[in-house]
C-alpha positions in Angstrom: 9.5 -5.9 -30.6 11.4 -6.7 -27.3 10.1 -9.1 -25.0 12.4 -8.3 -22.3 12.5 -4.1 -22.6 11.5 -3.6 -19.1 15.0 -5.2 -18.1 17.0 -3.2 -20.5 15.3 -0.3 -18.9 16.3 -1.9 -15.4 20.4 -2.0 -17.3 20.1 1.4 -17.7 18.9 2.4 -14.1 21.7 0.0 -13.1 24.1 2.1 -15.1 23.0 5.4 -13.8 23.6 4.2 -10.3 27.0 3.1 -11.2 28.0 6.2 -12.5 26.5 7.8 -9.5 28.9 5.7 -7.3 31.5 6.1 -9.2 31.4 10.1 -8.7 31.2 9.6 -5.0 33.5 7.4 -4.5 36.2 9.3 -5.7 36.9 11.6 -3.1 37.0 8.7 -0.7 39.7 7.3 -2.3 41.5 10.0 -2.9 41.3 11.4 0.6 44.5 10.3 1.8 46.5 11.6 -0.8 44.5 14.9 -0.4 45.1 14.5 3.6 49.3 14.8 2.9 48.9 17.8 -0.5 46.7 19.6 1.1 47.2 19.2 4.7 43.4 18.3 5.8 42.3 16.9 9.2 39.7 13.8 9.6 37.3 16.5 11.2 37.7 18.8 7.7 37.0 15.6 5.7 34.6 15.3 8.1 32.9 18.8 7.0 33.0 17.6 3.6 31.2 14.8 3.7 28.5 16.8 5.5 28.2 19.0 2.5 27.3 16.4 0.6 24.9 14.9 3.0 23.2 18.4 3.8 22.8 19.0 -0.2 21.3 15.3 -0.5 19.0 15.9 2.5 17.7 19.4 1.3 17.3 18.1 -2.2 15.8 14.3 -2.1 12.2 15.8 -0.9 12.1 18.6 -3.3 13.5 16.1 -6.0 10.8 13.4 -5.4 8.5 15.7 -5.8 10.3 17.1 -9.2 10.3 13.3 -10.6 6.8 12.6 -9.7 5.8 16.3 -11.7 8.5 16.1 -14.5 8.5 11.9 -15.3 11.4 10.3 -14.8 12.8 11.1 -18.7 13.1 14.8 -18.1 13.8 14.4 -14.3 16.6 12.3 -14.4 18.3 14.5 -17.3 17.9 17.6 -15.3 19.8 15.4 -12.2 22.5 14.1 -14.3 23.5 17.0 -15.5 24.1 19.0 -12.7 26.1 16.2 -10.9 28.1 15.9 -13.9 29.0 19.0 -13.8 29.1 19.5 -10.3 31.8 16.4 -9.7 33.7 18.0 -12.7 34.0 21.5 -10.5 36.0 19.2 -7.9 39.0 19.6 -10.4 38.8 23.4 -9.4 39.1 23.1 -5.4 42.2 23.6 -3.9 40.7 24.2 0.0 38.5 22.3 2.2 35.9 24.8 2.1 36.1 25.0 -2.0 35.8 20.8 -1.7 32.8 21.7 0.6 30.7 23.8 -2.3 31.7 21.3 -5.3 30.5 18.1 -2.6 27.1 20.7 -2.0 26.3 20.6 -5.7 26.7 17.1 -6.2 24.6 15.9 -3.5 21.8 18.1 -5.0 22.3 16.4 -8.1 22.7 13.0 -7.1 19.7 13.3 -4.5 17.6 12.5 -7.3 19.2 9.1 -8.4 17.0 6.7 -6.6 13.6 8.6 -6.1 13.8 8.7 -9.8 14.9 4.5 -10.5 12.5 3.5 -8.2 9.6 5.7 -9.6 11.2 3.6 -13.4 10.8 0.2 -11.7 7.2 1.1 -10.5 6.3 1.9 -13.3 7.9 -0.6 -15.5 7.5 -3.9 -13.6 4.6 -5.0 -11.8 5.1 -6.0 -8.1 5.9 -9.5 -7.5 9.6 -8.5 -10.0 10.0 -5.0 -8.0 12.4 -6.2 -5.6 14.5 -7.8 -7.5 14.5 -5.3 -10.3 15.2 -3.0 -7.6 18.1 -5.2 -6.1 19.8 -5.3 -9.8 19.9 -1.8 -10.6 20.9 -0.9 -6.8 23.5 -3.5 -7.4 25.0 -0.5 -9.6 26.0 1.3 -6.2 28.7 -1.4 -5.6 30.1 -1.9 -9.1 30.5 2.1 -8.9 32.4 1.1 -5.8 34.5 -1.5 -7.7 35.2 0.7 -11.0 36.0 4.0 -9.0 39.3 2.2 -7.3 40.4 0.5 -10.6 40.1 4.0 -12.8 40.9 6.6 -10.2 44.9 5.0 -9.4 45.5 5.2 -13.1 44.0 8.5 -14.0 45.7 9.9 -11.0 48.8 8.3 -11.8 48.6 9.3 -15.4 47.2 12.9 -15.0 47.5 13.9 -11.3 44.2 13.8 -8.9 42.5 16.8 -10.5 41.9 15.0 -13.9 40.5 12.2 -12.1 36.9 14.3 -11.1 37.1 15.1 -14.7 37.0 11.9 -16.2 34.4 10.4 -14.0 32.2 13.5 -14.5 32.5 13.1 -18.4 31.3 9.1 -18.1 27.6 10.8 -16.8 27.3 12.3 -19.7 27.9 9.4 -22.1 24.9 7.9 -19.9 23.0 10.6 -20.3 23.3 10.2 -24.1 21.6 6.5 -24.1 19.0 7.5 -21.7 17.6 10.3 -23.7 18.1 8.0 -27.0 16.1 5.1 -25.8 14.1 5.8 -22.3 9.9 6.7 -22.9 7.0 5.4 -20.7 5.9 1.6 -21.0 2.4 3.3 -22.8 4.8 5.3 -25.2 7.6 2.7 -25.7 7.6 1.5 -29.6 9.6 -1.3 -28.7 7.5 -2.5 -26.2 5.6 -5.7 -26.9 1.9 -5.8 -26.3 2.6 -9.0 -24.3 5.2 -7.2 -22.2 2.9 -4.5 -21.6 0.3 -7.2 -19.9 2.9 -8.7 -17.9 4.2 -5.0 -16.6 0.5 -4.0 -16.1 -1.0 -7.8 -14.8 -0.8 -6.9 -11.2 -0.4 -2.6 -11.0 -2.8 -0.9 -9.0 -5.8 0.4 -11.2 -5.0 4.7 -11.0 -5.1 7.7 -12.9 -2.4 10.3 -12.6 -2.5 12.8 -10.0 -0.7 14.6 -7.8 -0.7 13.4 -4.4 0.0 16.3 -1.6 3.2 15.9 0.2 0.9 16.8 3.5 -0.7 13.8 3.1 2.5 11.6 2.4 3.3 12.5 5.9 0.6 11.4 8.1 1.1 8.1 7.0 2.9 5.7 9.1 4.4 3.7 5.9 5.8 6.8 4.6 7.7 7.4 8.5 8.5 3.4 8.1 10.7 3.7 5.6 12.2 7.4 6.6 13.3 5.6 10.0 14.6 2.7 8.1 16.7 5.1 6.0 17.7 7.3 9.4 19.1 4.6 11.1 21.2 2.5 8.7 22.1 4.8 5.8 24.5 6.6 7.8 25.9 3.2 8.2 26.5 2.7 4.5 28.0 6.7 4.0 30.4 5.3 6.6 31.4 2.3 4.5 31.8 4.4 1.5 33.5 8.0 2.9 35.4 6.5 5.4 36.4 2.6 5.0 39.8 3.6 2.1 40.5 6.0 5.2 40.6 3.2 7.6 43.0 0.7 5.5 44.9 3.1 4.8 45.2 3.8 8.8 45.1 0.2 9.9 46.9 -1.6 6.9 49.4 1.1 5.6 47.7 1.0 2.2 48.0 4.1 -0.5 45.9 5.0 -3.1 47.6 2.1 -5.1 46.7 -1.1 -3.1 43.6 0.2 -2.1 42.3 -1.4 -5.4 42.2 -5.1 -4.7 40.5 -5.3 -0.7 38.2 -2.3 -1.9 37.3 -4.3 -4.9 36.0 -7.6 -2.7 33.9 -5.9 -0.4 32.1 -4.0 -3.1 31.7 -7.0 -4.9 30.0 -8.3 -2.1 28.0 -5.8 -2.0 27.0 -6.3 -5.5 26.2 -9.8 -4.6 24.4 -8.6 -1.6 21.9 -6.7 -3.3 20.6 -8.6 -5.9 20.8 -11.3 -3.6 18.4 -9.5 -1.3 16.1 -8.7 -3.9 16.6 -11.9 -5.2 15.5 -13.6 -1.6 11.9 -11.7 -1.3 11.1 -12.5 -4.8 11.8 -15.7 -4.1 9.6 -15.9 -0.9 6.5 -14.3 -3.0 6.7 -17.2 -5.7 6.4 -19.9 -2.6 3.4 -18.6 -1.4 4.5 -16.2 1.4 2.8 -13.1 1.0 4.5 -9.5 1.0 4.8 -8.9 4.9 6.2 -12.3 5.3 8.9 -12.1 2.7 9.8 -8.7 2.8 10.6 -8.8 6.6 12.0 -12.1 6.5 14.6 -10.8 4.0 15.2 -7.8 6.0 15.7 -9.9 9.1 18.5 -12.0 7.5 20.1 -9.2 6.3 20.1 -7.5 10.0 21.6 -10.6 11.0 24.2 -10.9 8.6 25.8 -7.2 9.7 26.3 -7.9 13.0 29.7 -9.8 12.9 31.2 -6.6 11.7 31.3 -5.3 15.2 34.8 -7.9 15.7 36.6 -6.1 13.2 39.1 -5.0 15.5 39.7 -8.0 16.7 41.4 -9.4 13.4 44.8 -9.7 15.0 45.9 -7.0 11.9 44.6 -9.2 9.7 43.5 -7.5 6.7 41.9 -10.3 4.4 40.0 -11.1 7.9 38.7 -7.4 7.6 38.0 -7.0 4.2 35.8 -10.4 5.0 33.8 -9.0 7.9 33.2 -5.6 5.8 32.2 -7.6 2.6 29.7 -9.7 5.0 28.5 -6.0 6.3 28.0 -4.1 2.9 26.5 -7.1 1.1 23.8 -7.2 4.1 23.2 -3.9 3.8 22.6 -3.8 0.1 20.3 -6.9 0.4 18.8 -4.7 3.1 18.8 -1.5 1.1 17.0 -3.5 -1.6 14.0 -4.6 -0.1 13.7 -1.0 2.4 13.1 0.5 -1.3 10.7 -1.8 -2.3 8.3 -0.9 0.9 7.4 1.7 -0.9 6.1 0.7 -4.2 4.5 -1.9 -2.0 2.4 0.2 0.3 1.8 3.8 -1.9 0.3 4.0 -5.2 2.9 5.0 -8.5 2.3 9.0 -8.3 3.5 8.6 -4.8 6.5 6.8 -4.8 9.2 9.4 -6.0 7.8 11.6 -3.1 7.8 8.7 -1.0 11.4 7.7 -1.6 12.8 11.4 -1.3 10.8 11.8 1.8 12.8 9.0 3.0 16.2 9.5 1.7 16.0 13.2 3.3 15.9 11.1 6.6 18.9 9.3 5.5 21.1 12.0 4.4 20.0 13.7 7.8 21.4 11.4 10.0 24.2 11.0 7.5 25.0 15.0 7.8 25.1 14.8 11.4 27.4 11.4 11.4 29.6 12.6 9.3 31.4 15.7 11.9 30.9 13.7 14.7 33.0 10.8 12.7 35.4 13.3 11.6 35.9 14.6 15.4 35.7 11.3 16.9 38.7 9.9 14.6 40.5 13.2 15.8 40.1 12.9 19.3 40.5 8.9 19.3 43.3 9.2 17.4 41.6 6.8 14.8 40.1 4.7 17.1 37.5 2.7 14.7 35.9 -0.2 17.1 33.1 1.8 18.4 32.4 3.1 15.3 31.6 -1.0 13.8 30.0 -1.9 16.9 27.6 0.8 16.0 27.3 0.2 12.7 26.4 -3.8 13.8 23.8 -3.6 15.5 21.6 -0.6 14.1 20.0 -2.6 11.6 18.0 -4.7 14.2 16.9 -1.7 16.0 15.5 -0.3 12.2 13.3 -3.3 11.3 12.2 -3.5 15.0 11.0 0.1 14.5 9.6 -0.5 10.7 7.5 -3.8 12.2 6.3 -1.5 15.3 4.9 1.4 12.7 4.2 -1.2 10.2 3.1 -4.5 10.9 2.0 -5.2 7.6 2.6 -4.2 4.0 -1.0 -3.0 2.3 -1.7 0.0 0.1 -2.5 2.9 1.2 -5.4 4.7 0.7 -5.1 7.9 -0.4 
């Protein structure tokens, strides 16, 4: 018997959302050599990315909803698979509109990524650890970030861009492997200790299953809390990871080779960042503070620590200056993004949470899908004229928790 499963199962979340990363990453980092073979404009990249988003916006509702009705061991297989083979299919596309149907399939796969890990951590932890289970395996996101411009230089270099989607496609399924080998329910688990078990059930909300109707999910401010948390700053991140190789390699001169080492840094900051912020809140709970007070007061450092991104053109073409200011900015974020997911399992009951979190993230990858052209078509018309585009990004995360605190002035279960 194990008497720390519930944090192998948290490694393997963590995993998944590395590999998850990793797959959309790539195209990022290959854009600019894609912008000079095949001749693409920012606003066609632009298009792109709004594929994705529109796939992930359709899809993280519907997928909730499949997680909460399947169980995360069948659910999650089902998503894996058809990422993996829909990043694989980018190997096949040789026109911006062919990238835009290969980027449409894996945003329906990958939609279901986090409703799915943060239905696992509800289920698996009780609620004081949530957040910081929560930052850990969100952490994955960054180290995707990190891995993606190590592997993708050499594979490219070694077997030309094209092999590259292959390769990273083929690591889901390895993944996929494990997860189906070890993964079952804390009440099915054989591994599981029964003194584990008490500490993952010691403060869970008493419930049966059921299914809780998405009209219901709605009307409930908590549940338009966190989809306005998601609106507003996860276009912010999309922008970080689509468009910030674009922008060194505008500002700084850098190709797909020396991308590596500044792109590296800021994701590691980000990695930081996010168990960091789920770190923090935990932290507040053991002194005392109850869940409103260390939730927000998390959030609100986090806010804080984005805003000196909007100098970043200011840098005097300093590009360890930069990669400083966007490290400070995606490790805030991620401490951000950390606790945002935790709302949920703090306020709605288990069943609900999947539903919860791919109501939410369709609110996201909304406002992402709309960013996304306008971006493209800014960064046209601009030519490449970034500031604005930071001073946005600054200062949207204080306008989110003042919006989250107005619907939500305190974290309590819902009733439903």
């Amino acid at each position: 018997m194990k008497k720390n499963l519930r944090w192998v199962i948290c490694g393997l979340l963590f995993f998944a959302t590395t590999v998850n990363y990793v797959d959309r990453q790539v195209l990022g980092l290959l854009k600019p050599t894609l912008e000079k073979d095949l001749g693409w404009q920012e606003s066609d990249y632009g298009w792109i990315v709004f594929a994705f988003q529109g796939a992930y916006a359709i899809m993280m509702p519907i997928a909730g909803r499949i997680i909460d009705w399947l169980g995360t061991r069948l659910g999650y297989t089902l998503a894996v698979i058809v990422w993996s083979l829909a990043s694989m299919s980018h190997s096949l596309a040789r026109t911006p509109m062919q990238f835009g149907f290969a980027r449409f399939g894996l945003g329906i796969g990958e939609a279901a990524n986090f409703p799915a890990a943060i239905r696992t951590v509800a289920d698996w932890f009780p609620r004081r650890e949530r957040a910081f289970a929560t930052g850990i395996f969100n952490s994955g996101s960054n180290i995707g970030a990190i891995v993606a411009p190590i592997l993708v230089p050499l594979v490219a270099a070694a077997m030309g861009w094209r092999a590259c989607f292959l390769v990273t496609g083929g690591l889901d399924l390895i993944w996929l492997a494990v997860w189906l080998a070890f993964y079952r329910k804390p009440s099915e688990h054989k591994m599981l200790s029964k003194e584990e078990y008490a500490i993952i059930q010691s403060d869970q909300e008493d419930e049966r299953p059921r299914n809780v109707s998405f009209s219901v999910l709605i009307k409930q401010k908590a549940a338009w809390a966190f989809l306005l948390g998601k609106f507003l700053t996860d276009p912010v991140w999309w922008f970080y990871l689509f468009w910030v190789p674009g922008f060194l390699n505008k500002q700084y001169h850098l190709d797909l080779t020396h991308l590596g080492p500044p792109l590296i840094v800021i994701y590691l900051a980000a990695d930081i960042g996010s168990i960091g912020g789920g770190w923090l809140s935990s932290f507040f709970v053991k002194l005392g503070w109850d869940l409103t007070r260390a939730r927000k007061t998390s959030m609100l450092i986090c806010a804080l620590a984005v805003t000196p991104v909007m100098g970043i053109m200011f840098t005097g073409g300093n590009l360890w200056l930069t990669v400083a200011l966007l490290s400070f900015a995606t490790a805030a974020h991620q401490g951000w993004s950390a606790n945002l997911y935790t709302l949920t399992s703090d306020t709605f009951p288990r069943p609900a949470v999947g539903s919860v979190v791919g109501f939410g993230g369709m609110g996201g990858a909304i406002a992402g899908m709309l960013v996304a052209p306008a971006v493209g078509y800014w960064l046209d018309f601009s030519h490449s004229a970034y500031g604005p585009l930071f001073i946005i990004a600054g200062i949207m995360y204080l306008i989110a928790l003042s919006v989250i605190h107005l619907l939500l002035p305190k974290l309590e279960q819902v009733e439903i």
